[in-house]
N, CA, C and O atoms as a Tripos MOL2 file, in Angstrom:
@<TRIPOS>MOLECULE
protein
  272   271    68     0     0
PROTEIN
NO_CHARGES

@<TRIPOS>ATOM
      1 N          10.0840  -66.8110  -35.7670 N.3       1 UNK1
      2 CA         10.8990  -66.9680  -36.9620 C.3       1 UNK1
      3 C          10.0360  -66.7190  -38.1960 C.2       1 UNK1
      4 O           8.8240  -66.8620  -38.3560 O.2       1 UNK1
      5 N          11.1340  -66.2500  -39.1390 N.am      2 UNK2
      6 CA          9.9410  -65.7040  -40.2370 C.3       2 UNK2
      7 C          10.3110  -66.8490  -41.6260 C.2       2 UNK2
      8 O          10.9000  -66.5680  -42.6700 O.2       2 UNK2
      9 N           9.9290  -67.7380  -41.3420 N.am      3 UNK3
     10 CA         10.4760  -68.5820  -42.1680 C.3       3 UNK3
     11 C          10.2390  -68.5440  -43.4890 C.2       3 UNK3
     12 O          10.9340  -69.2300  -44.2380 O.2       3 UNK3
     13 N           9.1490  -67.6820  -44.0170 N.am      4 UNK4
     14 CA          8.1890  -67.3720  -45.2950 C.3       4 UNK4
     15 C           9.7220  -66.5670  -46.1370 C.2       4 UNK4
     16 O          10.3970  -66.9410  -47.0960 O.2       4 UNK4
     17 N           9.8130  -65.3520  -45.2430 N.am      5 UNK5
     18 CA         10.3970  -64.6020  -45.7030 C.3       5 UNK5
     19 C          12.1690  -65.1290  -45.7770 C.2       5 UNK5
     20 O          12.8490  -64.6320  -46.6740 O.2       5 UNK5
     21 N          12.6570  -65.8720  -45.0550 N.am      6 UNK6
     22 CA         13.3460  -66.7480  -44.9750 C.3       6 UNK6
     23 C          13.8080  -67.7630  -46.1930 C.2       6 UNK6
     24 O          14.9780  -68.1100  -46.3590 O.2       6 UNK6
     25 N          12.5310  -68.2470  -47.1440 N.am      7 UNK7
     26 CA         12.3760  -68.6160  -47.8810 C.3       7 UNK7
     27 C          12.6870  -68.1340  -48.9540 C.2       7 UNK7
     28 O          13.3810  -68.5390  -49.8870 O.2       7 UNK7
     29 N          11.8060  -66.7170  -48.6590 N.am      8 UNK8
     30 CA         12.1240  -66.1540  -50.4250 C.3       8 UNK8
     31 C          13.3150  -65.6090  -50.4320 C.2       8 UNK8
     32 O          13.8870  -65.6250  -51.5220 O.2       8 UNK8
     33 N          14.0110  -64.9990  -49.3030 N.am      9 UNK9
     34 CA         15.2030  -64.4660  -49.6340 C.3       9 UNK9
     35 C          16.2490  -65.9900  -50.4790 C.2       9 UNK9
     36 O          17.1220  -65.8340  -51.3330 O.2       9 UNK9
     37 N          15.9830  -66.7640  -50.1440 N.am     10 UNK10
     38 CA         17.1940  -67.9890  -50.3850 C.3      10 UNK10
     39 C          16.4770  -68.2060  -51.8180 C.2      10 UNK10
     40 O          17.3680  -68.4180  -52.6420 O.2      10 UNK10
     41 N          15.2870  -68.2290  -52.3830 N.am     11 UNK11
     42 CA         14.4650  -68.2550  -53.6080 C.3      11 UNK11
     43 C          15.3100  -67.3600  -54.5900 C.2      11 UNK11
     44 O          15.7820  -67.5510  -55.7100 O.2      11 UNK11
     45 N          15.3040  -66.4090  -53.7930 N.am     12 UNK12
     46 CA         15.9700  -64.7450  -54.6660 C.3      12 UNK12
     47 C          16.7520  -64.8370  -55.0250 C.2      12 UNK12
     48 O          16.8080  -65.0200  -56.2410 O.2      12 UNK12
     49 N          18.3870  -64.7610  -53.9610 N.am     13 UNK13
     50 CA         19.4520  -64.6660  -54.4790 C.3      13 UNK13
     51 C          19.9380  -66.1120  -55.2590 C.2      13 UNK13
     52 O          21.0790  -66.1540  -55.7200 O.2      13 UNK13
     53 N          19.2120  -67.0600  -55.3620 N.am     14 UNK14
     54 CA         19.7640  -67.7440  -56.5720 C.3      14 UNK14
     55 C          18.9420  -67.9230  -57.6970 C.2      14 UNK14
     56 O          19.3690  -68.5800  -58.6460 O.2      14 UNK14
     57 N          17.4810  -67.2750  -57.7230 N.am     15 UNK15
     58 CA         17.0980  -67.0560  -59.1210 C.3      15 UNK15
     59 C          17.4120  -65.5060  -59.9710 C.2      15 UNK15
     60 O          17.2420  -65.3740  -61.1830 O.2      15 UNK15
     61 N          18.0870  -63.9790  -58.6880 N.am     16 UNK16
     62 CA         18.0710  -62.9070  -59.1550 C.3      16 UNK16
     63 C          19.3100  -62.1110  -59.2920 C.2      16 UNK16
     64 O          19.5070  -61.1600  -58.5360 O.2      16 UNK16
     65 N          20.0460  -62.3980  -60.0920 N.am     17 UNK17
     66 CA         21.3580  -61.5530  -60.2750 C.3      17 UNK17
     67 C          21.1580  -60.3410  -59.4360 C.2      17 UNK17
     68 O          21.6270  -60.1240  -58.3190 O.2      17 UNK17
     69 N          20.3630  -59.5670  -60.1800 N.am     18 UNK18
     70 CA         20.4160  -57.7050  -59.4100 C.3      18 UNK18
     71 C          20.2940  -58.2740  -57.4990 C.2      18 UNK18
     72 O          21.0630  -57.9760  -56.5850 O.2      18 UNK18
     73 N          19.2470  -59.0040  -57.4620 N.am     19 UNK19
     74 CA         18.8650  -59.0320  -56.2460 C.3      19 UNK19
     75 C          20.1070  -59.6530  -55.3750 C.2      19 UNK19
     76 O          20.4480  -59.1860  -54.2880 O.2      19 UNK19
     77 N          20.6980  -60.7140  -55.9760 N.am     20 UNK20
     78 CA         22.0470  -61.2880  -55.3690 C.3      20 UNK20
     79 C          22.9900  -60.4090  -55.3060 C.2      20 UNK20
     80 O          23.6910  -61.0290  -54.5070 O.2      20 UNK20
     81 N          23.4630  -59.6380  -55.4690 N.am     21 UNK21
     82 CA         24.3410  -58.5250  -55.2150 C.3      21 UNK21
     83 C          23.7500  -57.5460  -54.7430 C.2      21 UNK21
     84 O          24.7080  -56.9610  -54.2380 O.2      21 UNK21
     85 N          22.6210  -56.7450  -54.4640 N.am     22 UNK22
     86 CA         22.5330  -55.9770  -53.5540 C.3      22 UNK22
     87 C          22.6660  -56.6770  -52.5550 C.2      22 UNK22
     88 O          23.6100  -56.4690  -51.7920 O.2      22 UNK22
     89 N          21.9760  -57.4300  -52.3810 N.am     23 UNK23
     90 CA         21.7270  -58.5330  -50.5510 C.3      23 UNK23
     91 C          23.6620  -58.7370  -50.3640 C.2      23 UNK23
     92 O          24.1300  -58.9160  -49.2390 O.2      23 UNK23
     93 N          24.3180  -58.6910  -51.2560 N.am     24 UNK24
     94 CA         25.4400  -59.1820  -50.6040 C.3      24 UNK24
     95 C          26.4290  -57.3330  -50.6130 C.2      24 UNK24
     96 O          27.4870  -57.3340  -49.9820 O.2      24 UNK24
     97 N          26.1830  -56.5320  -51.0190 N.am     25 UNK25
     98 CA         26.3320  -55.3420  -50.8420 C.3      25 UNK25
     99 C          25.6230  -54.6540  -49.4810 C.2      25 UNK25
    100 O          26.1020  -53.7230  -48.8320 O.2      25 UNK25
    101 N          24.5990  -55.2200  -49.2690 N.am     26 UNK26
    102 CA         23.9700  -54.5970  -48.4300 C.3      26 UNK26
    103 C          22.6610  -55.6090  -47.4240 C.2      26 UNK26
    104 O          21.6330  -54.9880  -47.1560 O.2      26 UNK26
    105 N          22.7280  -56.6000  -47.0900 N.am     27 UNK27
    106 CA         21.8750  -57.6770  -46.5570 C.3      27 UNK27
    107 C          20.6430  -56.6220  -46.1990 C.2      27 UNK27
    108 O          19.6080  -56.5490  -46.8620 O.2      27 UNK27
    109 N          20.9090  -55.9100  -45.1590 N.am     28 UNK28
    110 CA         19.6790  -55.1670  -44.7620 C.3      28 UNK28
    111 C          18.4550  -54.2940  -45.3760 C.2      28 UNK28
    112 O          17.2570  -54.1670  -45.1250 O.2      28 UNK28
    113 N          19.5530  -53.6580  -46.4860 N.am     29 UNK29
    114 CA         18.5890  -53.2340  -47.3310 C.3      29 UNK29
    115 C          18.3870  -53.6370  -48.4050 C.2      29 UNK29
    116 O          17.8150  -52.7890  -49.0890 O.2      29 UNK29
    117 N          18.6370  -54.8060  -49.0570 N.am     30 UNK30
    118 CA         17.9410  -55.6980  -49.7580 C.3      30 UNK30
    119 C          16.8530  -55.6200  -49.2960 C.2      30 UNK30
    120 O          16.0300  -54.7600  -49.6080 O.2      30 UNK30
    121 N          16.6090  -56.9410  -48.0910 N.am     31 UNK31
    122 CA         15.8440  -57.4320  -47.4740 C.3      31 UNK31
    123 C          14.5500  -56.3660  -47.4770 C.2      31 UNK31
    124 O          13.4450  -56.5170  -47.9980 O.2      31 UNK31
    125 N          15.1650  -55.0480  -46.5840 N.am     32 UNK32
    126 CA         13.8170  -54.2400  -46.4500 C.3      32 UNK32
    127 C          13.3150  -53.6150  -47.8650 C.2      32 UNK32
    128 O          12.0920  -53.4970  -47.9260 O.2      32 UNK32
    129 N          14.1920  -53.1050  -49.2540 N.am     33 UNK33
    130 CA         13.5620  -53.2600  -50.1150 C.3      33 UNK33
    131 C          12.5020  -53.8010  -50.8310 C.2      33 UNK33
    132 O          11.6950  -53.2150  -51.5510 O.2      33 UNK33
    133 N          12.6040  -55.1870  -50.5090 N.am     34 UNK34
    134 CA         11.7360  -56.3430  -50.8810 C.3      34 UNK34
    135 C          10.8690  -56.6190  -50.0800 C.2      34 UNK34
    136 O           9.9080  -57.0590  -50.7110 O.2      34 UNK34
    137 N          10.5860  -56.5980  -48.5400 N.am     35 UNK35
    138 CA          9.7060  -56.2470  -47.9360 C.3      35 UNK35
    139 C          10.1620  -57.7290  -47.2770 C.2      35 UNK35
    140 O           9.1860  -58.4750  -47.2000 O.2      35 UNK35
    141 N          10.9870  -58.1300  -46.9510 N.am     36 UNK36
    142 CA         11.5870  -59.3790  -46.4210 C.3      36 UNK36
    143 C          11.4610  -59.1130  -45.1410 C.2      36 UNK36
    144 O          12.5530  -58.6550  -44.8040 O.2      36 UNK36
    145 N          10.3260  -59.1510  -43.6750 N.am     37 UNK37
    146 CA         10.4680  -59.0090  -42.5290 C.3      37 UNK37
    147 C          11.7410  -60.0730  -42.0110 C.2      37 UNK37
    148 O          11.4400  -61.2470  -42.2270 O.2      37 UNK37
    149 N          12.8620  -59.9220  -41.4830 N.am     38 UNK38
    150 CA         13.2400  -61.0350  -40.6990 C.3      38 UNK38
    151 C          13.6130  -60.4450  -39.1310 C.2      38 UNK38
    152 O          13.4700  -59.2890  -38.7330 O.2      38 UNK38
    153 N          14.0950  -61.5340  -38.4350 N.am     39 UNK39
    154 CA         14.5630  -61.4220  -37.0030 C.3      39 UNK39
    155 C          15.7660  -60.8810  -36.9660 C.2      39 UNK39
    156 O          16.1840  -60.6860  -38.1080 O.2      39 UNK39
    157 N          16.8670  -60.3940  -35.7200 N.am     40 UNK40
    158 CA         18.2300  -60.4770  -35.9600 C.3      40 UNK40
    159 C          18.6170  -61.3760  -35.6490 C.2      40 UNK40
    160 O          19.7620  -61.1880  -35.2390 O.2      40 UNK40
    161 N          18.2210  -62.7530  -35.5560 N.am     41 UNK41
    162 CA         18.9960  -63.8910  -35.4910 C.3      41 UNK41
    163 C          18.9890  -64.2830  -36.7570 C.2      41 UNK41
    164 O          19.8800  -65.1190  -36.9040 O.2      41 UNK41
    165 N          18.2600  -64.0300  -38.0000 N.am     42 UNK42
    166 CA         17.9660  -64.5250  -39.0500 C.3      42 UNK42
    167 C          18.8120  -63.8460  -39.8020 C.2      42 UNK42
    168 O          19.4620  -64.4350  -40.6660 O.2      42 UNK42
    169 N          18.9320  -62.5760  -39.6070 N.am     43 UNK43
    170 CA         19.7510  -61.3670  -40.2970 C.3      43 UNK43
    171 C          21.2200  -61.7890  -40.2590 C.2      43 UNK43
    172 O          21.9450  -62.0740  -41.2120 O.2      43 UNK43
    173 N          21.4620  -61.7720  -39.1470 N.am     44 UNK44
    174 CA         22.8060  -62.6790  -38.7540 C.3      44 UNK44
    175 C          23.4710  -63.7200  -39.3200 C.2      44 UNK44
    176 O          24.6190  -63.7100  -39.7660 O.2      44 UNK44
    177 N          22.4400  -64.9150  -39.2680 N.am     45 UNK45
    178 CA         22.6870  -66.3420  -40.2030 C.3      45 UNK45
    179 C          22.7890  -65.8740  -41.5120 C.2      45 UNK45
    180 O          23.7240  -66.2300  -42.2290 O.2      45 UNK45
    181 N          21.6940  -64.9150  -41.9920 N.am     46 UNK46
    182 CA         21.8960  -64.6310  -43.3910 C.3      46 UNK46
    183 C          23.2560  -64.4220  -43.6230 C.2      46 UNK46
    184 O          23.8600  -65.3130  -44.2200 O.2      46 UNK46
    185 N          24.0530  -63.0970  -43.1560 N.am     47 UNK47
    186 CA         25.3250  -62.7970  -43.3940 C.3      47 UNK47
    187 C          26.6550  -63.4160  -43.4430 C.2      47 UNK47
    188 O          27.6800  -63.0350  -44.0090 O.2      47 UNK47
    189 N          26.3490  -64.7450  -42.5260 N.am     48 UNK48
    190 CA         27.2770  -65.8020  -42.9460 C.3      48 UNK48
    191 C          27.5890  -66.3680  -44.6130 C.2      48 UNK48
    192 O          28.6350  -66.5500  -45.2370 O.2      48 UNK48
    193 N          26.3720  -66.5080  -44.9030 N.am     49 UNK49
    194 CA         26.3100  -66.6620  -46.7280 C.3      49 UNK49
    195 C          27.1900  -66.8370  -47.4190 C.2      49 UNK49
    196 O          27.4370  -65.6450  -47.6060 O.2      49 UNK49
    197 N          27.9480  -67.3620  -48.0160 N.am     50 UNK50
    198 CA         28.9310  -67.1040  -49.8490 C.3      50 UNK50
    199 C          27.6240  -67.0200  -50.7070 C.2      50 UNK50
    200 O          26.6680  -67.7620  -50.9330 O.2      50 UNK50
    201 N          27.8760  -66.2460  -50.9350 N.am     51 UNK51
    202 CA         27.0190  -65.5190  -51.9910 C.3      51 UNK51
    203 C          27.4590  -66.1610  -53.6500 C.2      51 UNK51
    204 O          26.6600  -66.5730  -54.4910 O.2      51 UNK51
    205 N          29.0230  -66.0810  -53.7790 N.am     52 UNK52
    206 CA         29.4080  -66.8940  -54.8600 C.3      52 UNK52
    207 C          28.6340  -67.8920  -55.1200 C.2      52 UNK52
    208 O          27.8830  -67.9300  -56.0950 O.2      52 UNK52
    209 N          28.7490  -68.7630  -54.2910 N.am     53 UNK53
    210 CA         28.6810  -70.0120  -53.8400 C.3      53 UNK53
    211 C          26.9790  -70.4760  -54.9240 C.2      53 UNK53
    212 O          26.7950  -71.2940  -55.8260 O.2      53 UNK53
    213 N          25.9700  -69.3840  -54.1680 N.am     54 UNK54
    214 CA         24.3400  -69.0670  -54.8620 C.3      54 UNK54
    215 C          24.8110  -68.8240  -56.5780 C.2      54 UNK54
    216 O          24.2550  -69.4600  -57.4740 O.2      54 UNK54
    217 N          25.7820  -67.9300  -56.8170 N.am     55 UNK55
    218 CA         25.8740  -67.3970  -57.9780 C.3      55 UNK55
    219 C          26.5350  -68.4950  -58.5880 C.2      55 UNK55
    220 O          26.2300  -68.5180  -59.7810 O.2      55 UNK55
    221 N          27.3760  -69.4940  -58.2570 N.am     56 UNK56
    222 CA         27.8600  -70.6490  -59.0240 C.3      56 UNK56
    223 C          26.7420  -71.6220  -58.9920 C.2      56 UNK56
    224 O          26.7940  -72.5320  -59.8190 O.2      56 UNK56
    225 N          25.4760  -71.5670  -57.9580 N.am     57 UNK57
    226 CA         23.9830  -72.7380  -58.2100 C.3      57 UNK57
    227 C          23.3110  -71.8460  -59.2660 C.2      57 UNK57
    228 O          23.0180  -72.4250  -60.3110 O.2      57 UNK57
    229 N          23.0340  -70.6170  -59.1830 N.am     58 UNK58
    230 CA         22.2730  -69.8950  -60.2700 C.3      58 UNK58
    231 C          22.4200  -70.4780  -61.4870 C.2      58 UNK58
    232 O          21.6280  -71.1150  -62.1820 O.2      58 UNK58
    233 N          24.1970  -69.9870  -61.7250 N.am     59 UNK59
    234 CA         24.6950  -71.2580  -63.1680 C.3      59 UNK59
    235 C          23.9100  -72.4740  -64.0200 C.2      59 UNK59
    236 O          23.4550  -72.6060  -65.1560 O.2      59 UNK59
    237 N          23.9970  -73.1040  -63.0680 N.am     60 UNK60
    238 CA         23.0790  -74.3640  -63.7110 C.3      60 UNK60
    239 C          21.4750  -74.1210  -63.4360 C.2      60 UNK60
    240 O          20.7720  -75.1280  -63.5220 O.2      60 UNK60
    241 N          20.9580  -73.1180  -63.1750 N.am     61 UNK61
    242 CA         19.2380  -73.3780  -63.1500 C.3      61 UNK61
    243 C          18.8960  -72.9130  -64.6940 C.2      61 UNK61
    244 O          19.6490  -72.1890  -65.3450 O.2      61 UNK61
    245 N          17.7370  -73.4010  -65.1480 N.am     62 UNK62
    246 CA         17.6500  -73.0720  -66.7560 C.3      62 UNK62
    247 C          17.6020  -71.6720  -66.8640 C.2      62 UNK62
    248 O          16.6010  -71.1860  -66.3370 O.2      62 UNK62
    249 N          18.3530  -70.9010  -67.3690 N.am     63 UNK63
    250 CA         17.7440  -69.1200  -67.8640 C.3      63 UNK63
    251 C          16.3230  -68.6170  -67.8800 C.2      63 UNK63
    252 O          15.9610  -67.5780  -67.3270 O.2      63 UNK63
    253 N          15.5500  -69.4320  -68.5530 N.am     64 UNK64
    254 CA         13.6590  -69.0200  -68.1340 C.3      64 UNK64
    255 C          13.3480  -69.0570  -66.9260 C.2      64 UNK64
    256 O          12.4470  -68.3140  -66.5360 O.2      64 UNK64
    257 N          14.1270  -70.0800  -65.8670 N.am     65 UNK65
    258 CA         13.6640  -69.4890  -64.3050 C.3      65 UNK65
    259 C          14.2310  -68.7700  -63.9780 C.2      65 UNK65
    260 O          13.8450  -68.5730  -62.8260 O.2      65 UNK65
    261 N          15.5400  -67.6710  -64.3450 N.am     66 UNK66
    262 CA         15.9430  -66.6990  -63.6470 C.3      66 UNK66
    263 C          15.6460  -65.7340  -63.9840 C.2      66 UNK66
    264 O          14.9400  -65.7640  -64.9920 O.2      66 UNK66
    265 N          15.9140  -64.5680  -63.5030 N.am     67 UNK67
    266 CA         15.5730  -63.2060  -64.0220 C.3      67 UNK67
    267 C          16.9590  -62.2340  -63.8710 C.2      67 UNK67
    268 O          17.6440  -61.9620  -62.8850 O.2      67 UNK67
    269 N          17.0290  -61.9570  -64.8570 N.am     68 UNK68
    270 CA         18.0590  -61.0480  -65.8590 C.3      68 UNK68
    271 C          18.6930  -60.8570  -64.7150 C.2      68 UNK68
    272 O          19.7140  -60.1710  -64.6820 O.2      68 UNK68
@<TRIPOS>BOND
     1     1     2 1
     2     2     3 1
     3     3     4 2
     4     3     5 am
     5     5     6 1
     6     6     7 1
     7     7     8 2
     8     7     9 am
     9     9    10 1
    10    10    11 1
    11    11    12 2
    12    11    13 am
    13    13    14 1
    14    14    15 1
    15    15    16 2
    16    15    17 am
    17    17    18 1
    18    18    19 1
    19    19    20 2
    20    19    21 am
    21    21    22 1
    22    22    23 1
    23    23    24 2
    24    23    25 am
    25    25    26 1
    26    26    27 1
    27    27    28 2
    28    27    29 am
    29    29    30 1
    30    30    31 1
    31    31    32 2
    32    31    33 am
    33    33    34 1
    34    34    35 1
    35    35    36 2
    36    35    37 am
    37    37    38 1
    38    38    39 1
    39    39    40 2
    40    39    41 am
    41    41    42 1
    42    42    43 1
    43    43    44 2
    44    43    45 am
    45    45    46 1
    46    46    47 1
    47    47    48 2
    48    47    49 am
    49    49    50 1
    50    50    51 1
    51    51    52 2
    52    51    53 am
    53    53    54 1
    54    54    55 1
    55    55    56 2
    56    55    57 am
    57    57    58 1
    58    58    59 1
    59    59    60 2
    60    59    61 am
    61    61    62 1
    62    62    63 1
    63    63    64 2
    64    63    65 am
    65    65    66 1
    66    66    67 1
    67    67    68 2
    68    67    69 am
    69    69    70 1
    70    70    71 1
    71    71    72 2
    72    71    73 am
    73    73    74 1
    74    74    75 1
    75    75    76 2
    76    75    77 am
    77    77    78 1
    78    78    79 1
    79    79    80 2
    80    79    81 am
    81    81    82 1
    82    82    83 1
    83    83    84 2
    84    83    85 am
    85    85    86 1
    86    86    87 1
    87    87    88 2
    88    87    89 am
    89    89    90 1
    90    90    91 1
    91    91    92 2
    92    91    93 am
    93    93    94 1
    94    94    95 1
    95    95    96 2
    96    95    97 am
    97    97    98 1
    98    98    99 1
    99    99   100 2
   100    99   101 am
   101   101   102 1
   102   102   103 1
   103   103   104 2
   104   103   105 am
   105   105   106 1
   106   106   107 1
   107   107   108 2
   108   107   109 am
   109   109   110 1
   110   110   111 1
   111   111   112 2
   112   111   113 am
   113   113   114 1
   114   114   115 1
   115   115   116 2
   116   115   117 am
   117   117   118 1
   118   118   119 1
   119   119   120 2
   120   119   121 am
   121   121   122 1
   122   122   123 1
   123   123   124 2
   124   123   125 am
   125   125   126 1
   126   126   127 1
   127   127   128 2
   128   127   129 am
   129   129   130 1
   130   130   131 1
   131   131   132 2
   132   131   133 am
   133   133   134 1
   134   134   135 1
   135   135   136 2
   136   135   137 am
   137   137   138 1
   138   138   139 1
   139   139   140 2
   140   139   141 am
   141   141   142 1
   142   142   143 1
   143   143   144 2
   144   143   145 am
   145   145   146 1
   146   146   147 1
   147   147   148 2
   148   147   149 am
   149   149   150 1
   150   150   151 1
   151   151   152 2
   152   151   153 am
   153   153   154 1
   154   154   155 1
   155   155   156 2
   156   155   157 am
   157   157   158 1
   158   158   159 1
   159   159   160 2
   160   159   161 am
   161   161   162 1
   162   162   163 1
   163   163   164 2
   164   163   165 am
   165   165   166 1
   166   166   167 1
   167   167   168 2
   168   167   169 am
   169   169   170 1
   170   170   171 1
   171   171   172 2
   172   171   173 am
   173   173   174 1
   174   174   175 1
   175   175   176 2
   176   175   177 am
   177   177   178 1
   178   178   179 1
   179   179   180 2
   180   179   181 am
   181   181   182 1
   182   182   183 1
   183   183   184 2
   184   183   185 am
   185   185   186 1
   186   186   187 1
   187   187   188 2
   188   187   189 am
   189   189   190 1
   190   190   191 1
   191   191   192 2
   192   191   193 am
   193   193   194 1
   194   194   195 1
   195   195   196 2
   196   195   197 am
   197   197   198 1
   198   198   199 1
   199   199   200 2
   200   199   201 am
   201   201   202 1
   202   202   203 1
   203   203   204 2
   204   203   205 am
   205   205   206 1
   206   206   207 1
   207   207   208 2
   208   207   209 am
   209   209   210 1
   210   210   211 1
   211   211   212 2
   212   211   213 am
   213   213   214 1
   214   214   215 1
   215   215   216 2
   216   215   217 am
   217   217   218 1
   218   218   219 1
   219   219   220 2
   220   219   221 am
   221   221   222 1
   222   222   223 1
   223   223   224 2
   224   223   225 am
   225   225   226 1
   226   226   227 1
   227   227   228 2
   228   227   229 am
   229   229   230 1
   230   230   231 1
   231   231   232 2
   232   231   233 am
   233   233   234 1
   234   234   235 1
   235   235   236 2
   236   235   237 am
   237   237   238 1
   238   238   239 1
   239   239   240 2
   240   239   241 am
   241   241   242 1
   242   242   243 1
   243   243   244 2
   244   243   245 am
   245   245   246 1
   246   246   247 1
   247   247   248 2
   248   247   249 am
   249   249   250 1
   250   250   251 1
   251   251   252 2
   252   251   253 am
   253   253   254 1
   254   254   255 1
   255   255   256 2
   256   255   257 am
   257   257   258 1
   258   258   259 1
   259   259   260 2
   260   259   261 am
   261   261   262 1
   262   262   263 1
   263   263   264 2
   264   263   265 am
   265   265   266 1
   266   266   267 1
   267   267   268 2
   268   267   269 am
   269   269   270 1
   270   270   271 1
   271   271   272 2
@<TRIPOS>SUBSTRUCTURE
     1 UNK1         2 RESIDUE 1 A UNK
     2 UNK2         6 RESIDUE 1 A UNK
     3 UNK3        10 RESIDUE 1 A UNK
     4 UNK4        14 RESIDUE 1 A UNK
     5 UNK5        18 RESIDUE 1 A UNK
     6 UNK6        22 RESIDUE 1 A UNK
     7 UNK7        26 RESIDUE 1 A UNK
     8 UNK8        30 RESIDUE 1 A UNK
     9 UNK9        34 RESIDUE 1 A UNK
    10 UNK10       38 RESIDUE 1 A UNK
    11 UNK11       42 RESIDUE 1 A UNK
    12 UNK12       46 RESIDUE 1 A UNK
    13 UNK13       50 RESIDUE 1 A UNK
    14 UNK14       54 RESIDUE 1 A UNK
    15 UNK15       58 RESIDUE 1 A UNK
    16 UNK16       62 RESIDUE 1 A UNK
    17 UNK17       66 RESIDUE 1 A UNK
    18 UNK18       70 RESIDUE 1 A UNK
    19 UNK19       74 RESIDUE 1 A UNK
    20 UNK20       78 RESIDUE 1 A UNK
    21 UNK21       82 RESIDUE 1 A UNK
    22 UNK22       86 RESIDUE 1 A UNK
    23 UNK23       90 RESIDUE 1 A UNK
    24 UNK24       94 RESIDUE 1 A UNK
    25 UNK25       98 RESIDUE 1 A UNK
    26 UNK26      102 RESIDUE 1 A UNK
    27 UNK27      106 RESIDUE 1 A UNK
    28 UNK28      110 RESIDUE 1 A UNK
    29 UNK29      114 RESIDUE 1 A UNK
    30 UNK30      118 RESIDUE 1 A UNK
    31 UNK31      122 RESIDUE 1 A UNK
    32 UNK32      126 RESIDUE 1 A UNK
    33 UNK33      130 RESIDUE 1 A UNK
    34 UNK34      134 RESIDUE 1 A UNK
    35 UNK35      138 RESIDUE 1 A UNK
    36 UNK36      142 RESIDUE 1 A UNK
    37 UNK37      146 RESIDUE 1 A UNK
    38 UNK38      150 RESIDUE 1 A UNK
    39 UNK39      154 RESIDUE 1 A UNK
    40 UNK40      158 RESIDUE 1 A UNK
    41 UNK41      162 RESIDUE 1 A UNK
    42 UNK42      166 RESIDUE 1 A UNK
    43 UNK43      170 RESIDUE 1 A UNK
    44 UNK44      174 RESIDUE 1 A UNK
    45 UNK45      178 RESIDUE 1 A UNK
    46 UNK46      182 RESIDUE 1 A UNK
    47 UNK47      186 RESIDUE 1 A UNK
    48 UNK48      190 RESIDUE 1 A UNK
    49 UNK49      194 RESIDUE 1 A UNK
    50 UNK50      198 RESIDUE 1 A UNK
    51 UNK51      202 RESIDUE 1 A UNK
    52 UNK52      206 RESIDUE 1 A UNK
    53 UNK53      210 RESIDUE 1 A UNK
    54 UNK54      214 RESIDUE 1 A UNK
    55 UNK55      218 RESIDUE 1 A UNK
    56 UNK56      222 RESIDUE 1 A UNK
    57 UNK57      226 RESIDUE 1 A UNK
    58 UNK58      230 RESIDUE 1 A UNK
    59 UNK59      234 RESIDUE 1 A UNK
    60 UNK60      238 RESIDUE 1 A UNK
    61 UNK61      242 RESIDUE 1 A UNK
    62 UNK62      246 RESIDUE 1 A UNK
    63 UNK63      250 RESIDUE 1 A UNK
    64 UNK64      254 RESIDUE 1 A UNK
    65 UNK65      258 RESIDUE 1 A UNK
    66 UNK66      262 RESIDUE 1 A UNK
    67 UNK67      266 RESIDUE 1 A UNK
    68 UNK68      270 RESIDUE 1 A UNK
């Protein structure tokens, strides 16, 4: 399990607008964009996601920790 990378993806899509919508346009190639090794069991779980869901927590994090 790649739990590192695991990490940052869930880091990402709720500190990175651009990055939160590709990953939900495209999970796979997000991921390999960013250099996100994961498993396909991980790939999988990922795709379950609401993505909204990140984009309604993004909301409340202060604007200086997110990126545009």
């Amino acid at each position: 399990m790649s739990q590192n990378a695991v990490e940052n993806f869930l880091g990402r899509i709720v500190t990175d607008h651009k990055f939160r919508r590709l990953a939900e346009a495209s999970l796979e190639y997000a991921c390999s964009r960013e250099g996100l090794l994961m498993s396909q069991d991980e790939m999988e779980c990922l795709k379950g996601l609401n993505f909204a869901e990140f984009a309604n927590l993004a909301e409340g994090i202060d604007g200086a920790l997110r990126r545009g």
